[in-house]
N, CA, C and O atoms as a Tripos MOL2 file, in Angstrom:
@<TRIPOS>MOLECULE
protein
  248   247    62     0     0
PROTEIN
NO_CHARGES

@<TRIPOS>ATOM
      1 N          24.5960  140.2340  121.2040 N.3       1 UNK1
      2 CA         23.4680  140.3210  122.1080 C.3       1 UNK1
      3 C          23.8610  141.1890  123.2940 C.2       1 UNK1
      4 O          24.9490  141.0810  123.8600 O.2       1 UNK1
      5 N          22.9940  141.9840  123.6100 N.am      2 UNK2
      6 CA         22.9900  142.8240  124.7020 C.3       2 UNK2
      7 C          23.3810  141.7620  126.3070 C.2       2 UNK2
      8 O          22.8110  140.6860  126.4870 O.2       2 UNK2
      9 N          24.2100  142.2160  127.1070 N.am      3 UNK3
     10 CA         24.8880  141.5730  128.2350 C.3       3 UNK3
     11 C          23.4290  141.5390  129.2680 C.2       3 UNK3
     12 O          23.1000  140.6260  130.0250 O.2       3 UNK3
     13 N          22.7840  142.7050  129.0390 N.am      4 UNK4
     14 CA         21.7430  143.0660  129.9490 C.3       4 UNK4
     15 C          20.5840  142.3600  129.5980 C.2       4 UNK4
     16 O          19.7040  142.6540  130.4070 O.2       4 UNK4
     17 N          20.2400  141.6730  128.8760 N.am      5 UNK5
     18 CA         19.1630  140.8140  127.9880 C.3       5 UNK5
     19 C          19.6620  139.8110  127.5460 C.2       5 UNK5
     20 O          20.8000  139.6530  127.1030 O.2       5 UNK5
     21 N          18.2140  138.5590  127.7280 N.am      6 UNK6
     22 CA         19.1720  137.2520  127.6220 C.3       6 UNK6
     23 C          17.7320  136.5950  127.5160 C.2       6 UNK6
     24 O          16.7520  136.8770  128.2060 O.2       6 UNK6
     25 N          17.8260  135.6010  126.4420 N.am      7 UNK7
     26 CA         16.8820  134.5830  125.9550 C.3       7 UNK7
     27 C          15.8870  134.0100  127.1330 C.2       7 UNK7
     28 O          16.4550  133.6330  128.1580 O.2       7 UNK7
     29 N          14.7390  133.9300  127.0890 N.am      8 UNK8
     30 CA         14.3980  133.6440  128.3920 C.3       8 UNK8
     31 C          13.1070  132.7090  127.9130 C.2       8 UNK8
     32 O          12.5540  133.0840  126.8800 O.2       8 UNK8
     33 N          12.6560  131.6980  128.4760 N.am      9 UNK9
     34 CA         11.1000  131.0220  128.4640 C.3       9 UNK9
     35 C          10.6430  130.4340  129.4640 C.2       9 UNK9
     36 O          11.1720  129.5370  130.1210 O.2       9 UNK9
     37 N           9.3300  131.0880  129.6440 N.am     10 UNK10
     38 CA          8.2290  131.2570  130.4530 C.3      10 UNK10
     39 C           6.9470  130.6620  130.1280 C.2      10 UNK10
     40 O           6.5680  130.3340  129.0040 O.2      10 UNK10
     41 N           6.1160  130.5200  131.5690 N.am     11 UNK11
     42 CA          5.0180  129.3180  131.0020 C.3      11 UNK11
     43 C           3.9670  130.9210  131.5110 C.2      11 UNK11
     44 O           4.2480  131.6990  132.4230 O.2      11 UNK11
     45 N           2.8390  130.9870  130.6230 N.am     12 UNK12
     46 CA          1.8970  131.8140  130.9190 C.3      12 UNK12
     47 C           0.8770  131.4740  131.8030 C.2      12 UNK12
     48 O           0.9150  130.2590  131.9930 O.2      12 UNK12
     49 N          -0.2210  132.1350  132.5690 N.am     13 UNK13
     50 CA         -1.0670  131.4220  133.4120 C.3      13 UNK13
     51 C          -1.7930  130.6160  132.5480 C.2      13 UNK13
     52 O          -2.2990  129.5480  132.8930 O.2      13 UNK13
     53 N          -1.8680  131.1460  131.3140 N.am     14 UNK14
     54 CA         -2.9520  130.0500  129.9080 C.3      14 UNK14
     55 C          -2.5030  128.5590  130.3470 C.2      14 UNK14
     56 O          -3.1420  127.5120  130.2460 O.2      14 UNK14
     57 N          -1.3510  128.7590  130.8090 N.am     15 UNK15
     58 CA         -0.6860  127.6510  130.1000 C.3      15 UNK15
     59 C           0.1580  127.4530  128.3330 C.2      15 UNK15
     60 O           0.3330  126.4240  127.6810 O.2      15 UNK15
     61 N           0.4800  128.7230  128.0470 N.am     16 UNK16
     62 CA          0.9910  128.8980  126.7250 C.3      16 UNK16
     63 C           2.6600  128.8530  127.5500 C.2      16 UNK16
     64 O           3.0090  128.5800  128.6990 O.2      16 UNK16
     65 N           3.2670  129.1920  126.5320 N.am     17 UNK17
     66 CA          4.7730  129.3360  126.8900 C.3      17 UNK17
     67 C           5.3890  130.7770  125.9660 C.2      17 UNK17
     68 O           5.2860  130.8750  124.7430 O.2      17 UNK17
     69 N           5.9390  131.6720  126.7440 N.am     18 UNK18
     70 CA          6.5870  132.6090  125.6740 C.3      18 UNK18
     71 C           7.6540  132.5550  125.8520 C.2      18 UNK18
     72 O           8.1340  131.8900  126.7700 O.2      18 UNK18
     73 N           8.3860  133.2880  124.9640 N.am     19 UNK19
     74 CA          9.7290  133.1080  124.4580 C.3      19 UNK19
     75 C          10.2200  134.3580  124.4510 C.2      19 UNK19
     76 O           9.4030  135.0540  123.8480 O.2      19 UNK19
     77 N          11.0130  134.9160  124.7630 N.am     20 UNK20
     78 CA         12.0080  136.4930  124.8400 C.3      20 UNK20
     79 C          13.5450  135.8000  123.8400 C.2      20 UNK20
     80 O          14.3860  134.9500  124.1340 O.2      20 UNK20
     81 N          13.3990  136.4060  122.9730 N.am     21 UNK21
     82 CA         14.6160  136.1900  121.9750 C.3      21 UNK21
     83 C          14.6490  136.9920  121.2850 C.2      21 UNK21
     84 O          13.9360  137.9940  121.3190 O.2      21 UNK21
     85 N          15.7930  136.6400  120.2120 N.am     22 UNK22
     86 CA         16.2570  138.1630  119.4100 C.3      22 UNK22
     87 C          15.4360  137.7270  118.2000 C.2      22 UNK22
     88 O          15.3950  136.5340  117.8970 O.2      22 UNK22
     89 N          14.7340  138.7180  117.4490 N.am     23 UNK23
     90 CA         13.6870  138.9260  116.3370 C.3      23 UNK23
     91 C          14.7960  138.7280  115.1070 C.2      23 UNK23
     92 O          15.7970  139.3940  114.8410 O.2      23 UNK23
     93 N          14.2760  137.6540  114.5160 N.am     24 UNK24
     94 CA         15.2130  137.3570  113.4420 C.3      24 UNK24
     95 C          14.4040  136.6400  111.8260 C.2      24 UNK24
     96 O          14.8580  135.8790  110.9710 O.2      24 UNK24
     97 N          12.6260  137.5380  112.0220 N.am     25 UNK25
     98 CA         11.9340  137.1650  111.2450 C.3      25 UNK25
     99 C          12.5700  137.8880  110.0280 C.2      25 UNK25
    100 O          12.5340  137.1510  109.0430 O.2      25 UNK25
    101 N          13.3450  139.5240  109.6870 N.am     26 UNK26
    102 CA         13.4560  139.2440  108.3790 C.3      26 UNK26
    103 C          14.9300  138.6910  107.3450 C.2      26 UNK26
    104 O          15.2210  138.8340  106.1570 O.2      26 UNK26
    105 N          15.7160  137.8970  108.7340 N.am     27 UNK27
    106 CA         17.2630  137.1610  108.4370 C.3      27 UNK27
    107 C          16.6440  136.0820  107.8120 C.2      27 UNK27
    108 O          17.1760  135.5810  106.8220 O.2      27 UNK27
    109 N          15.4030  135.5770  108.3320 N.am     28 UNK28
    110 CA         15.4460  133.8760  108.2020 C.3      28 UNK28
    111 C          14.0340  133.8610  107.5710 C.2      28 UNK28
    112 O          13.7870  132.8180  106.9650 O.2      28 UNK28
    113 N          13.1000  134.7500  107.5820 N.am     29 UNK29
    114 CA         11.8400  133.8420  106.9460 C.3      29 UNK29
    115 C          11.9770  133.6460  105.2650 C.2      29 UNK29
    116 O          10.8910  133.2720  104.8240 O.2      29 UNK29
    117 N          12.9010  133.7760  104.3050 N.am     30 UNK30
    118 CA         13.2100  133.5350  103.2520 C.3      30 UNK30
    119 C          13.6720  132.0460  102.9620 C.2      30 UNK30
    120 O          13.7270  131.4090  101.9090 O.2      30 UNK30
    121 N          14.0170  131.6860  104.4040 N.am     31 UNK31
    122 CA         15.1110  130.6060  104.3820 C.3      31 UNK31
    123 C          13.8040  128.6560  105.5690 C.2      31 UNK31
    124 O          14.0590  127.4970  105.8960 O.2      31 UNK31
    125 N          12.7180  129.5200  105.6520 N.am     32 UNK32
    126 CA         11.4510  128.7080  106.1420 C.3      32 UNK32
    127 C          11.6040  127.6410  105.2580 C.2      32 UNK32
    128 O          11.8910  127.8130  104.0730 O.2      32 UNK32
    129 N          11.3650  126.1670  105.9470 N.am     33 UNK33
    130 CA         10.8930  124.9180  105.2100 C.3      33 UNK33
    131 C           9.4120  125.3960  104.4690 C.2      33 UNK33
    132 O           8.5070  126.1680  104.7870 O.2      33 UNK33
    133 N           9.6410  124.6430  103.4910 N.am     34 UNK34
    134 CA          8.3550  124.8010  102.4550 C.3      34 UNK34
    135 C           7.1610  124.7250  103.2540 C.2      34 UNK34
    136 O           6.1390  125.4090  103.2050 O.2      34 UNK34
    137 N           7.5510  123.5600  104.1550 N.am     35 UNK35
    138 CA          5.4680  123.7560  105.3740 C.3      35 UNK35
    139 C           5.5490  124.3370  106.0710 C.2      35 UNK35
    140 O           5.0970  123.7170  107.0340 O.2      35 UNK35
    141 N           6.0200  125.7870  106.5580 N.am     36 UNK36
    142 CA          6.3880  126.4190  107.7000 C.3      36 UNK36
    143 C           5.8790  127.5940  106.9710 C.2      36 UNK36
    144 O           6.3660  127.9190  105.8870 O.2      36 UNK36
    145 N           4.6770  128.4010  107.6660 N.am     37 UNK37
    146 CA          4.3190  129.5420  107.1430 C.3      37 UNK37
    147 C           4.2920  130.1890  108.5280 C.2      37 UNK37
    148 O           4.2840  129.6030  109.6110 O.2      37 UNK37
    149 N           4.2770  131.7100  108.2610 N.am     38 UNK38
    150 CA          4.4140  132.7730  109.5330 C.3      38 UNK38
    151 C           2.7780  134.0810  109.0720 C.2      38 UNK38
    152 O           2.5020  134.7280  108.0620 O.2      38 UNK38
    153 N           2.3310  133.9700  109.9680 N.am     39 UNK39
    154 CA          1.0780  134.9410  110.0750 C.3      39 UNK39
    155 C           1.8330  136.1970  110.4080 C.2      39 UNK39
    156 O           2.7170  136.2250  111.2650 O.2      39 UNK39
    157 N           1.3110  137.6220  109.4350 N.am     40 UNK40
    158 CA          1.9940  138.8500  110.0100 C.3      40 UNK40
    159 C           1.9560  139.3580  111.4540 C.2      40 UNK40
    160 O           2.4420  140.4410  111.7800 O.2      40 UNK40
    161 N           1.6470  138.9270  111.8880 N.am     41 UNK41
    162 CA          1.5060  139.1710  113.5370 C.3      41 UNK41
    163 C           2.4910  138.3850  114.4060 C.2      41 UNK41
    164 O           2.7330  138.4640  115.6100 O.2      41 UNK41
    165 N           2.9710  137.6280  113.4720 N.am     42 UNK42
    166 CA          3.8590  136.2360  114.3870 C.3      42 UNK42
    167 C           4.9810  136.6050  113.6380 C.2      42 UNK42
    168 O           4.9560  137.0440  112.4880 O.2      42 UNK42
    169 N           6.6190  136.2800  114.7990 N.am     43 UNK43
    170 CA          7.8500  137.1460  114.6250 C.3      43 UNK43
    171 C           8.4700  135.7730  114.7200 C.2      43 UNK43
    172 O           8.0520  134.9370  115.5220 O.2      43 UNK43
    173 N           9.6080  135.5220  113.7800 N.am     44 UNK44
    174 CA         10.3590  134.0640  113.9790 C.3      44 UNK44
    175 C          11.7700  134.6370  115.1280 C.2      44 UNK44
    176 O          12.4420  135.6280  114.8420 O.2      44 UNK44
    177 N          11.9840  133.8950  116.2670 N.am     45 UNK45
    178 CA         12.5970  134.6230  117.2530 C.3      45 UNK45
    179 C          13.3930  133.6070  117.8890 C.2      45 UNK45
    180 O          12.9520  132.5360  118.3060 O.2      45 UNK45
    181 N          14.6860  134.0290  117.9470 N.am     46 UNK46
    182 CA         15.6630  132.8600  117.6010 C.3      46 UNK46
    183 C          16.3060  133.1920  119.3770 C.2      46 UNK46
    184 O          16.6610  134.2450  119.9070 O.2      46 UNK46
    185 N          16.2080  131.1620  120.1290 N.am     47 UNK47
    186 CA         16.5590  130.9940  121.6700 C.3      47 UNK47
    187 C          17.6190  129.9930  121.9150 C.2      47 UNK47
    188 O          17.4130  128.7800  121.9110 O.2      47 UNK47
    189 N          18.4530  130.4050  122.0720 N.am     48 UNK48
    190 CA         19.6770  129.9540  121.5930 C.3      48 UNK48
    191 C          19.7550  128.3640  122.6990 C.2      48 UNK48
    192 O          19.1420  128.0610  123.7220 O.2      48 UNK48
    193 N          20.5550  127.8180  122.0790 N.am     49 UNK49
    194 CA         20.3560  125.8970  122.6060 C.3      49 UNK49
    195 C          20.2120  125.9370  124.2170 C.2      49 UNK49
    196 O          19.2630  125.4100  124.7960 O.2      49 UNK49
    197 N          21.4160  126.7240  124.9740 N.am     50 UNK50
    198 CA         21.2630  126.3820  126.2390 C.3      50 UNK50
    199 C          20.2430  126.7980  126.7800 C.2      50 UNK50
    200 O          19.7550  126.0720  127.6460 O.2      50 UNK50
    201 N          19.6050  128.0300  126.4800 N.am     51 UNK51
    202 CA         18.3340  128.5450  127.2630 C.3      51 UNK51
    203 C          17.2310  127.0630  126.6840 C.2      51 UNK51
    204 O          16.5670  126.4210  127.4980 O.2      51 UNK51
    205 N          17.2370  126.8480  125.6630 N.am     52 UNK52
    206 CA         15.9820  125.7720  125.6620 C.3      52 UNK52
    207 C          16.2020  124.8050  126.2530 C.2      52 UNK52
    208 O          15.4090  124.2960  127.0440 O.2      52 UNK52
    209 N          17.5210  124.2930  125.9290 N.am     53 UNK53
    210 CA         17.5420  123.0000  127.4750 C.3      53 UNK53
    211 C          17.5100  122.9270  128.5660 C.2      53 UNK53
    212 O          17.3000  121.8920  129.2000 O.2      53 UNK53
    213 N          17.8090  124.5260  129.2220 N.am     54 UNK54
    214 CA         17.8560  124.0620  130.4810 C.3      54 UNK54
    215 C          16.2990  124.9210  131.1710 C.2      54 UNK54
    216 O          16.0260  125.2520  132.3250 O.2      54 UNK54
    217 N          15.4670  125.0730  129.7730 N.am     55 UNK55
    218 CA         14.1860  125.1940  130.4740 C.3      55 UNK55
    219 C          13.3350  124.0680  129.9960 C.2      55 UNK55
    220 O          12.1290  124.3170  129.9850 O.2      55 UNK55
    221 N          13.7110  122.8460  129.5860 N.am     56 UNK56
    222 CA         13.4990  121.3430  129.4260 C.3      56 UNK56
    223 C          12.7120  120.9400  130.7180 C.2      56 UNK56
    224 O          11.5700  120.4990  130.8450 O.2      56 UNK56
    225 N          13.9050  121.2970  131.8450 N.am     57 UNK57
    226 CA         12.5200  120.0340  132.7220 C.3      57 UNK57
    227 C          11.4390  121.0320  133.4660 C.2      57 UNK57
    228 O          10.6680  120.6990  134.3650 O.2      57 UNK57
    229 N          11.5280  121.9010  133.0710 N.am     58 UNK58
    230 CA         10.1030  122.6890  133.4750 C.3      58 UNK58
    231 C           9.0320  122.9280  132.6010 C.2      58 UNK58
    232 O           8.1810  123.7770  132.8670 O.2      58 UNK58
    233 N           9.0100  122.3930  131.7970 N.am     59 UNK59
    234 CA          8.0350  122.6700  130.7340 C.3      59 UNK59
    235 C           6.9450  120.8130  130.9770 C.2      59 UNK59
    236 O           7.2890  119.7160  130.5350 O.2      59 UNK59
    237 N           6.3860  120.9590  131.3400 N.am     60 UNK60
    238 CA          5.1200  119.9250  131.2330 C.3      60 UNK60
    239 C           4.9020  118.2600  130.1940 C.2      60 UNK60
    240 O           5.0000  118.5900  129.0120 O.2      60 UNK60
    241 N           4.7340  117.2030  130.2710 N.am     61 UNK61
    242 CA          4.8540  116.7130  129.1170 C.3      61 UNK61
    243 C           3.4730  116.7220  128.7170 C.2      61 UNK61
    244 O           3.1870  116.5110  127.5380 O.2      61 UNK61
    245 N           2.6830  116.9210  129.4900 N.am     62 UNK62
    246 CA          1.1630  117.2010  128.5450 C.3      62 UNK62
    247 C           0.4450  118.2010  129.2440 C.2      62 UNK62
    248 O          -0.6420  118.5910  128.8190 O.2      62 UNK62
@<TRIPOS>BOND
     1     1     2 1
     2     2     3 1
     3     3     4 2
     4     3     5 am
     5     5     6 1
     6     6     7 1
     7     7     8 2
     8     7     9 am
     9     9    10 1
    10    10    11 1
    11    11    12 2
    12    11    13 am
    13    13    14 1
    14    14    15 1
    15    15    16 2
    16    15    17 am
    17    17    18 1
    18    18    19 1
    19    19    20 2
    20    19    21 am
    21    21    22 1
    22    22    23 1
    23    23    24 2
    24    23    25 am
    25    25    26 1
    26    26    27 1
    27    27    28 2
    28    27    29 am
    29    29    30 1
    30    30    31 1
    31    31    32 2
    32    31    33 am
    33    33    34 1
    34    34    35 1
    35    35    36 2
    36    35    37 am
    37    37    38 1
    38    38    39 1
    39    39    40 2
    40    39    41 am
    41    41    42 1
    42    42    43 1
    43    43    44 2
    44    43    45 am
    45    45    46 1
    46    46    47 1
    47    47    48 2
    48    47    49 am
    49    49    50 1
    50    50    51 1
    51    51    52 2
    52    51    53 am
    53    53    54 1
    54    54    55 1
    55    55    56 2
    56    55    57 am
    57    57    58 1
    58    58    59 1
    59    59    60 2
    60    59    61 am
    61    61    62 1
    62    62    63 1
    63    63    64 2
    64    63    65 am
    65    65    66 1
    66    66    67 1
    67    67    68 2
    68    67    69 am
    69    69    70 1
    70    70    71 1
    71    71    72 2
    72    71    73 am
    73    73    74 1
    74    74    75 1
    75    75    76 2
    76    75    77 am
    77    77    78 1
    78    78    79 1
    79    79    80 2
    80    79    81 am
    81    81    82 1
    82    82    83 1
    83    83    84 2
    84    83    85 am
    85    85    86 1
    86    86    87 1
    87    87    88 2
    88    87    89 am
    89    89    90 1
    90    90    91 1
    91    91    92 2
    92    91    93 am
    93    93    94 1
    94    94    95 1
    95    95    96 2
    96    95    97 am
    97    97    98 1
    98    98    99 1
    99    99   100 2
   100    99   101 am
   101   101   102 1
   102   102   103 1
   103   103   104 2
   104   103   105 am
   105   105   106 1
   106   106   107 1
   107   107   108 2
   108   107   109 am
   109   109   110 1
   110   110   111 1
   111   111   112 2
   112   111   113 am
   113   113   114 1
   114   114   115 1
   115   115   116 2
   116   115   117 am
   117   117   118 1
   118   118   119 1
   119   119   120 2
   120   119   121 am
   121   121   122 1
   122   122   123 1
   123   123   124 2
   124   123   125 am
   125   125   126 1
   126   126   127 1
   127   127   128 2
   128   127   129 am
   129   129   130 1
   130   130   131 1
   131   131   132 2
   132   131   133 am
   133   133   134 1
   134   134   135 1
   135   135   136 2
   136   135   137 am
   137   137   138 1
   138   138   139 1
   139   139   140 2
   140   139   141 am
   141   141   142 1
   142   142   143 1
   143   143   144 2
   144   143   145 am
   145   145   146 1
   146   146   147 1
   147   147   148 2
   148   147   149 am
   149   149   150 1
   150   150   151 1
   151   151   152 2
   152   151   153 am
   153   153   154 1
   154   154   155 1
   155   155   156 2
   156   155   157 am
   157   157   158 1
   158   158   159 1
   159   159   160 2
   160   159   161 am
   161   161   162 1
   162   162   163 1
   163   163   164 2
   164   163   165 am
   165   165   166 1
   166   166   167 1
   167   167   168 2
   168   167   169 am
   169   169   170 1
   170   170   171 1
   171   171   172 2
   172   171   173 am
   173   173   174 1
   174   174   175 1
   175   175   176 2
   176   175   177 am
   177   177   178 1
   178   178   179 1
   179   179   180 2
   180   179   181 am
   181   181   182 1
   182   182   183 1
   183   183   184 2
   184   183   185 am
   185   185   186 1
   186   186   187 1
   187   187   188 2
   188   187   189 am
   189   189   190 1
   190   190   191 1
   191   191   192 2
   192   191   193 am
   193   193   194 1
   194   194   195 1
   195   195   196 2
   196   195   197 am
   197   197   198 1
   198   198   199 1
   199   199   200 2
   200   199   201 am
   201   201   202 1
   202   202   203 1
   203   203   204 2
   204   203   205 am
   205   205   206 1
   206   206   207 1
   207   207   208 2
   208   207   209 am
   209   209   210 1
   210   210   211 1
   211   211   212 2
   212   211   213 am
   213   213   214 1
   214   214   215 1
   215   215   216 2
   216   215   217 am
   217   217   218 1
   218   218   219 1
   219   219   220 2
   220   219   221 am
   221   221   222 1
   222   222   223 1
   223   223   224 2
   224   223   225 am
   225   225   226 1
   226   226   227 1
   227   227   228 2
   228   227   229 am
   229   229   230 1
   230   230   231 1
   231   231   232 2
   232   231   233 am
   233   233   234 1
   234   234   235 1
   235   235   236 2
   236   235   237 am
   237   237   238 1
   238   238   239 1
   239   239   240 2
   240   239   241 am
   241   241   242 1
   242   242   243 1
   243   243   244 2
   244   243   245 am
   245   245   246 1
   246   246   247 1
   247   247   248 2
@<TRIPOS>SUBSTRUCTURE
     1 UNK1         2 RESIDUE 1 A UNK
     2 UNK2         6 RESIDUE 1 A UNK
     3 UNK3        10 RESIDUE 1 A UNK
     4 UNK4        14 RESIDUE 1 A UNK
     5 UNK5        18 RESIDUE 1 A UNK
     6 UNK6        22 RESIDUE 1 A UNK
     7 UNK7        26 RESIDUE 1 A UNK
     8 UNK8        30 RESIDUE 1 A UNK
     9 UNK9        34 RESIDUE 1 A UNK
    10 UNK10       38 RESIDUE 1 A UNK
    11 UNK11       42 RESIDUE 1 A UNK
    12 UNK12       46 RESIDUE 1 A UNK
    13 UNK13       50 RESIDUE 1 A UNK
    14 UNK14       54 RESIDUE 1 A UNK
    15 UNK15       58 RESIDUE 1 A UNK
    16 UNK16       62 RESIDUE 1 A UNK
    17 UNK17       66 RESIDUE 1 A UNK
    18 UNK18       70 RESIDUE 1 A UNK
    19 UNK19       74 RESIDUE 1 A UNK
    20 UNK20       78 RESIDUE 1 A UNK
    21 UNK21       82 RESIDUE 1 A UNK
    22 UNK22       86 RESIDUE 1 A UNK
    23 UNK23       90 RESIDUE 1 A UNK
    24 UNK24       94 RESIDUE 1 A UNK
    25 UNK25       98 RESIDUE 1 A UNK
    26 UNK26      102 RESIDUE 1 A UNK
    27 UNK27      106 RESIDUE 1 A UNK
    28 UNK28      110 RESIDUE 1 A UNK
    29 UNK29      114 RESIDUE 1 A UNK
    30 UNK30      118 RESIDUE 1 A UNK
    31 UNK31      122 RESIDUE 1 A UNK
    32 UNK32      126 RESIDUE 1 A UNK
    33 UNK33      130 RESIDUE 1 A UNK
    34 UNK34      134 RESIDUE 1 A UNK
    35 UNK35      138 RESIDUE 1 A UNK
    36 UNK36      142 RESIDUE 1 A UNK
    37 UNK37      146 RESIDUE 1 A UNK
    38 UNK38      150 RESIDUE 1 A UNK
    39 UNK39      154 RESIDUE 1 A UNK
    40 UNK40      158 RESIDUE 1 A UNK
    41 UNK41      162 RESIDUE 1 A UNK
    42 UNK42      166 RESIDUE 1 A UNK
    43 UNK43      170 RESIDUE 1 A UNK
    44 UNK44      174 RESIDUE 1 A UNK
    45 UNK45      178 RESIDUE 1 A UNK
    46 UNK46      182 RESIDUE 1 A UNK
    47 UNK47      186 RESIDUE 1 A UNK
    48 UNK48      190 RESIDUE 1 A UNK
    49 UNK49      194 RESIDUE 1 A UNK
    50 UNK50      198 RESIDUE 1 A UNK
    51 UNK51      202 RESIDUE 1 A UNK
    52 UNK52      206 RESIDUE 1 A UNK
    53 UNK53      210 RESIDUE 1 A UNK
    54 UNK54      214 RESIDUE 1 A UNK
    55 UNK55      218 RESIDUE 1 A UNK
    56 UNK56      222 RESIDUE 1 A UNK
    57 UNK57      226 RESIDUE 1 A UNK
    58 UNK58      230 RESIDUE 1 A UNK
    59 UNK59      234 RESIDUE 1 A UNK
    60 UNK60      238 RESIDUE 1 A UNK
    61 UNK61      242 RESIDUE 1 A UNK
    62 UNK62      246 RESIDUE 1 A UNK
């Protein structure tokens, strides 16, 4: 991974949440649970453990 770029998640004004990660739809979508489907427009994008935990207590519980 680039030193200068780094996994990041953000809450949108929607209220959605995005995700900045490394694009790793064609490593892994072969390897999808059987109920897990991906729309061509949607990229499977891989945020590595510490960035998701430690954007844990900012994310809303409802």
């Amino acid at each position: 991974m680039n030193p200068a770029s780094h996994p990041d998640v953000f809450e949108l004004s929607d209220g959605n949440f995005a995700f900045i990660g490394a694009d790793a739809t064609s490593a892994l979508e072969s390897h999808l649970p059987a109920d897990a489907s991906r729309a061509d427009y949607e990229r499977i994008v891989i945020v590595d453990r510490a960035t998701l935990i430690s954007a844990r207590d900012t994310i809303p519980e409802a």
